[in-house]
N, C-alpha and C positions, 0 to 999 in steps of 0.2 A: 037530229042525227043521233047515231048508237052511240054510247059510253061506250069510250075507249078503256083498258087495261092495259097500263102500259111498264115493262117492266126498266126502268133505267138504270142502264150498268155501267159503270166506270170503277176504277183505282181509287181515285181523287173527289173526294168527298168532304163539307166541311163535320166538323173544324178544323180540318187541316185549310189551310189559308190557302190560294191562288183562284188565279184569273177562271181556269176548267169550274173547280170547284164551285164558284160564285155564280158563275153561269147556270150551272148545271141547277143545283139549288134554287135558281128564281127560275128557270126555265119549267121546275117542278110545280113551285108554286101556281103557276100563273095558267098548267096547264089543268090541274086542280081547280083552280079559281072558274076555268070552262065546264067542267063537272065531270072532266075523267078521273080515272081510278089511276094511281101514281104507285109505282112502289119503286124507291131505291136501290138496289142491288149492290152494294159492296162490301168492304172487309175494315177489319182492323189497320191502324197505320200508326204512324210515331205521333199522329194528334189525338189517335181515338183510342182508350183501349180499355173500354167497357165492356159487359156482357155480350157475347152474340145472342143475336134472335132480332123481332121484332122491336120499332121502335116509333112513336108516333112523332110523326115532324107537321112542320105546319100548311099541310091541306092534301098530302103524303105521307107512305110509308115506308120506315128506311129498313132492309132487312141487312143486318152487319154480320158478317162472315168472320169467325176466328181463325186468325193465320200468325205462324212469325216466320215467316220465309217471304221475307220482304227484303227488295233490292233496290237500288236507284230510284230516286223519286216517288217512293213508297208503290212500286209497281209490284204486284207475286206472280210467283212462280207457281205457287202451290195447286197442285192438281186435284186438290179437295175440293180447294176453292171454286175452282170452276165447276167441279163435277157439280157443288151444292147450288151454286149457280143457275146452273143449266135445269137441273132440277124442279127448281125454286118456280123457273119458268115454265116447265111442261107442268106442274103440278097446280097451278092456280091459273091454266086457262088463259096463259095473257093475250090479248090480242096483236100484239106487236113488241120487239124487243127496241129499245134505243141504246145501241152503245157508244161507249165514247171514246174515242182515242185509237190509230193505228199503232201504237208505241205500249198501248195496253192490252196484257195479256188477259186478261179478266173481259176487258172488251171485246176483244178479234176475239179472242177461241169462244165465249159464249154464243156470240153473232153468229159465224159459225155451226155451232152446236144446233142452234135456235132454225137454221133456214136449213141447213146440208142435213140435219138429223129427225129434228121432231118436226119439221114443218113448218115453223110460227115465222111471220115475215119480220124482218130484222131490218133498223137502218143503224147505219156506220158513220158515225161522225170525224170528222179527221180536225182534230186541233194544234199537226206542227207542220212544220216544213221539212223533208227528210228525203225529197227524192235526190238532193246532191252526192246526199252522203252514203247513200244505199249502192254496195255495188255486187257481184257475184254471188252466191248463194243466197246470201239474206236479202237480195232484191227479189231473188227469183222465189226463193220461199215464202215471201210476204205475198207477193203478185197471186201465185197459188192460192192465198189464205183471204185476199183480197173479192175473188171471184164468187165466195160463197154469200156475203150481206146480200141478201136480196136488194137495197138500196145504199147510195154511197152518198155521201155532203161532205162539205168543207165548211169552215166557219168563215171563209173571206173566200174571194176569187183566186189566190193564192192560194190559199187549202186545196179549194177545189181541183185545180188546175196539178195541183203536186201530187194527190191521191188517183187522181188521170191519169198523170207519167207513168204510174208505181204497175198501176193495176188495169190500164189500157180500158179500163171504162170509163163513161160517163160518171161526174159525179153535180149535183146539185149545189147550188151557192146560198145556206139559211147560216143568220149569219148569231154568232154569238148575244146575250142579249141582258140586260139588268130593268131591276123593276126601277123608273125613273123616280116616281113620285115618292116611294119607299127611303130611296136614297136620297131626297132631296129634303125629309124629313128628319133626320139623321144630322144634318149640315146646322150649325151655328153661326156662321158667317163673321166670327169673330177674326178680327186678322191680325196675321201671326206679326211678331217682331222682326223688322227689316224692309227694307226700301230697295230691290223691292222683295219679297218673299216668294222664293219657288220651292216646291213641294215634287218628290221622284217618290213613287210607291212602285217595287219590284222586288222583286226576287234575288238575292245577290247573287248569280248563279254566271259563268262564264257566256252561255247565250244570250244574255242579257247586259254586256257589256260593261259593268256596272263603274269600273274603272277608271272610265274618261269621264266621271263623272267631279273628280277633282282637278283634271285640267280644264274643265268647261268653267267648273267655279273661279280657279286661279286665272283665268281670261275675262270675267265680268269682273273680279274684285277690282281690276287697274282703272273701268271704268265707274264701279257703280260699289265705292268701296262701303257701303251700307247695305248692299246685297246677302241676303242671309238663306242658305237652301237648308233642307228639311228631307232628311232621306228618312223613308218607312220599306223596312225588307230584314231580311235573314237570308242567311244562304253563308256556300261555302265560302264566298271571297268576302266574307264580311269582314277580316282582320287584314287584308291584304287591301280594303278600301280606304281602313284608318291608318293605316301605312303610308297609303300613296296621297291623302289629304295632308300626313304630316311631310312627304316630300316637297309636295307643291306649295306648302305653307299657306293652307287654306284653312287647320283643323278651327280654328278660332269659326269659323264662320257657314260649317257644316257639322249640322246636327244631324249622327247616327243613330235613330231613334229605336231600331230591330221593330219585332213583328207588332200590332197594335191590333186590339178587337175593332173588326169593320166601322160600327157604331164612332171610334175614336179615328179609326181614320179619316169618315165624312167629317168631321168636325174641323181635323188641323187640315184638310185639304179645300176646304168652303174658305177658309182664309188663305189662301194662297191667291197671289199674282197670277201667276202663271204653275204649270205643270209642267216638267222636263221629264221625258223619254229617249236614253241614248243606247237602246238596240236597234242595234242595224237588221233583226230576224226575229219579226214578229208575225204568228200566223194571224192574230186578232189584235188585240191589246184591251184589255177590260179594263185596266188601270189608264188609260186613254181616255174610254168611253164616261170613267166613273167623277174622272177631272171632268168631261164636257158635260152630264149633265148637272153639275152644279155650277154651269156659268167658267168654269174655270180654267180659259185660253193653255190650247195642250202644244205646246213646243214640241216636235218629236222630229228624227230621221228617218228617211227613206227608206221604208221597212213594208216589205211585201204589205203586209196582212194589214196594216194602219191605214195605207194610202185608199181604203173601203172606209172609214170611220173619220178622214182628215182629208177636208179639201183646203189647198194651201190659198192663206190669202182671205178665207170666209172661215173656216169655223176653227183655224188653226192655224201654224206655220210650219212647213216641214223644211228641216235645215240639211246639211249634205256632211256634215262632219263636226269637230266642236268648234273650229272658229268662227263658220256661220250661227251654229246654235247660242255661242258666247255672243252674238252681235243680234240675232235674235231677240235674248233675253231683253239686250239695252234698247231696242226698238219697242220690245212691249211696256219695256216702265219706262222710257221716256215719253210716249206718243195717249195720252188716255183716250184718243177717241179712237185708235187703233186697239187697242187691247176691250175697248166695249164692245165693239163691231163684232171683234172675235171673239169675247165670251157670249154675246148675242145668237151670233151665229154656232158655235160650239152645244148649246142648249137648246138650240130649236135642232139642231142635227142627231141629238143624241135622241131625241124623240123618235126617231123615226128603226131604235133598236132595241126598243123598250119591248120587254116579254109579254105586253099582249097583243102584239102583234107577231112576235118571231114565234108564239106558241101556235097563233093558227096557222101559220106555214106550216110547224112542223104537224099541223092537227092534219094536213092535205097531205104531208108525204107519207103519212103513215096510213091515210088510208091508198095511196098508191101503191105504197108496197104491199096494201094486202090486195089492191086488184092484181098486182104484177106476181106475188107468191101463187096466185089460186091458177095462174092462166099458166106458169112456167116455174112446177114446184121440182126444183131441180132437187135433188138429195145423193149423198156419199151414196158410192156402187157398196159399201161393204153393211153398209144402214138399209140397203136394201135387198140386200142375200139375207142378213139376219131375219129382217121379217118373214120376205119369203120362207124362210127356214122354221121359222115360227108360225107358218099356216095363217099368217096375217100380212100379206101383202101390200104394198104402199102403192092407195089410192092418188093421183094426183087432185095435189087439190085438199086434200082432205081435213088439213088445220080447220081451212077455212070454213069447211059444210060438215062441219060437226065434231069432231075425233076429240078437239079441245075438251066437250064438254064430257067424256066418257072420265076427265080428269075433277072435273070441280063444276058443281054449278053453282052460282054466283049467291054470295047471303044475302040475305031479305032487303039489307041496308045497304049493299051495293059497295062496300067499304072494305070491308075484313076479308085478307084472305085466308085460304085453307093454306097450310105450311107443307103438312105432308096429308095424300090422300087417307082419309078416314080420320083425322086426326080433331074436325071439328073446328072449334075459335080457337087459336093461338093466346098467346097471352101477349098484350100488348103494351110495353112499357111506355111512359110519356118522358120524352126526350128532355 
């Protein structure tokens, strides 16, 4: 089959830390590893803030955007940004745009851009949960903004089903995904101090609940007073968590560890009993999937997006509040042939979202969308007065059966793109 060109756009990029992020990154890889041509599309943030331009990553290329108009969750506003964006896209030929995030404006408007303006067929990844909270203008503005991706996903059947409500399309279920074997090399298996040892890697963030994370402790200490947890995150409730550990009078017995390089956190979480998760609103959970494929039984609550990743009973246990998940935890380290069942089961399940399989899904949807662009290239009525007005007329169809290459034709090595037309090899720094 043809080498794809694929241009992948988000916000959240590492090393900025999180679950998008991780995904995103091995999702690159893996699709590289197939023999597409990968290139990054994002910007500066509060983890990154080197050079813009080109950057060689491992089997991809990251192209980083300079911005400081950055707001909440390192998302911009900046209209540069995008415009270079969009750009970046029309100018190196891609054959399909991937963005990521409905909550990202770097994502939607380049998406967007890519299918309503130049042509190039776009898919739109949706990674939250958000049609609760969406109501009058910003429901019906997104819904608008939503109509242009030539294709729509979600990362769980949640996702899917919430980018549905928003935007009254269809949206596909390809579901988040990490390299197993990568991460399971990573792991030491050394086990941590504490009888028994559970390990919470999150984000200290209000949707992530992180709070009940000291009454769940203060409810095992009475049974399992050798019980020791292991919190790995940052976030804004990070001092309001050491607050509420010393309310509960558990700090003795919960280690706040803040953010840890990947590489360290396979390490303290291979030694873990078990894995605690106490958001009630997750659209995926990576930090889920990263406990199960190292074996390591993920205790979690009923949270949309998990219940795709945790069958209760076989490769996990899903609890309904903290005093099941405090009675939980006493059922995995009292019972050892229950907690092997379950990290048994935990690890042969995570297998099954490992990125070389979630890359050829998304290797089929991308070229779906370019059958679905070429047959219904819908485009902005004002992108098409302009051409007309320009004595170039928008052929439908046209990305697809040529127009691309009037921008770039591909280098000899199939690797390097062109940055800006005429401009030749770029300079490529190594990451």
């Amino acid at each position: 089959m043809e080498t794809l060109r694929i241009a992948m756009v988000s916000d959240w990029f590492p090393p900025r830390v999180g679950g998008v992020e991780t995904s995103i990154s091995e999702l690159s890889k893996a699709l590289g590893r197939l023999g597409h041509e990968v290139m990054v599309v994002t910007h500066e943030n509060s983890s990154y803030r080197g050079p813009p331009g080109l950057v060689k990553g491992d089997g991809y290329l990251v192209y980083w955007i300079g911005t400081r108009l950055l707001a909440k969750d390192d998302v911009t506003y900046d209209p540069l940004v995008i415009a270079k964006a969009s750009l970046f896209v029309k100018r190196n030929a891609v054959d399909v745009v991937h963005a990521h995030g409905v909550t990202s404006v770097l994502g939607l408007m380049t998406s967007m851009i890519a299918s309503g303006g130049t042509g190039v067929p776009s898919v739109l990844t949706n990674h939250s949960l958000l049609s609760g909270s969406l109501k009058g203008l910003g429901r019906l503005s997104l819904k608008y903004a939503l109509k242009w991706p030539t294709l729509l996903v979600g990362v769980s059947r949640a996702a899917a089903e919430d980018v549905s409500r928003i935007s009254g399309r269809p949206a596909d279920v390809i579901h988040n995904c990490i390299d197993v074997d990568s991460w399971r090399e990573m792991a030491t298996w050394s086990h941590l101090d504490g009888d028994p040892a559970i390990v919470i890697t999150s984000r200290l963030s209000p949707r992530k609940n992180p709070l009940e994370i000291a009454k769940v402790a203060s409810l095992v200490a009475r049974k399992l007073p050798r019980a020791r947890f292991y919190v790995v995150g940052d976030g804004m409730l990070m001092r309001d968590l050491v607050e509420s550990l010393r309310g509960f009078g558990v700090e003795d017995r919960v280690k706040v560890l803040g953010l840890m390089p990947r590489e360290r956190v396979a390490q303290l979480l291979s030694g873990a009993d078990a894995f605690v998760l106490t958001s009630y609103r997750e659209s995926f959970g990576i930090a889920v999937l990263e406990a199960m494929a190292l074996g390591v039984p993920p205790l979690v609550y009923s949270s949309p997006g998990v219940l795709d990743l945790v069958e209760d009973g076989r490769s996990g246990i899903i609890a309904d509040g903290p005093e099941a998940m405090a009675d939980a935890i006493v059922r995995v380290a009292s019972d050892e042939g229950l907690r092997r069942d379950l990290a048994r089961g935990a690890e042969d399940r995570a297998r099954l979202f490992d990125c070389s399989i979630i890359a050829r899904r998304y290797v089929e949807e991308y070229r779906r969308a370019e059958e679905v662009k070429c047959s219904d290239d819908r485009r902005f009525l004002a992108y098409r007065l302009y051409r007309a007005l320009t004595g170039d007329p928008v052929k439908e169809g046209e990305w697809c059966r040529g127009r691309k290459w009037e921008y770039h034709e591909r280098s000899a090595d199939g690797i390097v793109p062109v940055v800006r037309r005429g401009a030749g090899r770029p300079a490529v720094h190594e990451h």
